[in-house]
C-alpha positions as CSV (number, residue, x, y, z in Angstrom):
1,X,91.7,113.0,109.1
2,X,89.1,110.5,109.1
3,X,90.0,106.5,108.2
4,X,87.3,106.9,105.8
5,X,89.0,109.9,104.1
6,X,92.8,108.3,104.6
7,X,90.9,105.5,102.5
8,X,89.1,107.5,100.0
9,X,92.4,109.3,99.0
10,X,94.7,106.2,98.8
11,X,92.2,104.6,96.4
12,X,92.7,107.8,94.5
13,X,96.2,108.1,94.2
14,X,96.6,104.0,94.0
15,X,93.6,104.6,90.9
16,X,95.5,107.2,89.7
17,X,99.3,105.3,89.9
18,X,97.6,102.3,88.0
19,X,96.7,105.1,85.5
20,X,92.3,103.5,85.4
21,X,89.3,105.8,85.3
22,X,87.0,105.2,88.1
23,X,84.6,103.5,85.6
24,X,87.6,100.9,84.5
25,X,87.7,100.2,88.5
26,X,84.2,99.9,88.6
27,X,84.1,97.5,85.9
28,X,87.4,95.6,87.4
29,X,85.6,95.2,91.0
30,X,81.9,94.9,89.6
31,X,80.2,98.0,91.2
32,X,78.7,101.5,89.9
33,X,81.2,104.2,89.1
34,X,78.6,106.0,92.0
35,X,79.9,103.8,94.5
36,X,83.5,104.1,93.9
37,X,83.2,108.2,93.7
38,X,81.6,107.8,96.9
39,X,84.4,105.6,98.2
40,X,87.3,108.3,97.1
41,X,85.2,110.7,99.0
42,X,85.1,109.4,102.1
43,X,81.2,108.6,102.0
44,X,81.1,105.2,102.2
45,X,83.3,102.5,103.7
46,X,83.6,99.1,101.8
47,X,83.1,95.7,102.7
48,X,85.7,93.3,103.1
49,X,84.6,91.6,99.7
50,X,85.0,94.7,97.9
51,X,88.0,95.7,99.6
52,X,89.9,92.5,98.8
53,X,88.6,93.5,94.8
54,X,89.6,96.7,95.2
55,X,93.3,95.6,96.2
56,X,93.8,93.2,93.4
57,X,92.2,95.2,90.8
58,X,95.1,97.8,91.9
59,X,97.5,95.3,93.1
60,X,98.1,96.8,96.6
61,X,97.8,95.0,100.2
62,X,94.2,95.9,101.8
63,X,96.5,97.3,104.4
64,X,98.0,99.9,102.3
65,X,94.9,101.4,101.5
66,X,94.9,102.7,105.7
67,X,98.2,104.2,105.6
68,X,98.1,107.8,106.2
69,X,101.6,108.5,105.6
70,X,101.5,107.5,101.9
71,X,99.6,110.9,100.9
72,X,102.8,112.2,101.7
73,X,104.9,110.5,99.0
């Protein structure tokens, strides 16, 4: 699996835990619902501005969006 792809589904299931639609998220970290589809897809990689958005918005660690092993919980 791609880092891209680990990333795409931990935005996901951290989207889905925090119980948002990916417009609310969109809204949250001020980008088009496009962008963050693209982002649980594995499309696109985000920049460390949007990442650090991204992690409050969901309150996780920027790390924890690389962790492969939490697909598995």
């Amino acid at each position: 699996m791609q880092l891209n792809e680990i990333f795409g589904n931990n935005l996901k299931l951290f989207r889905f835990k925090n119980k948002m639609t990916q417009e609310k998220l969109a809204e949250l970290v001020d980008v088009s619902v496009t962008y963050i589809s693209q982002l649980e897809l594995g499309k696109h990689t985000p920049s460390f501005n949007t990442l650090e958005a991204l992690s409050k918005a969901l309150k996780v660690e920027p790390y924890e969006f690389y962790i492969k092993e939490i697909l598995k919980n």
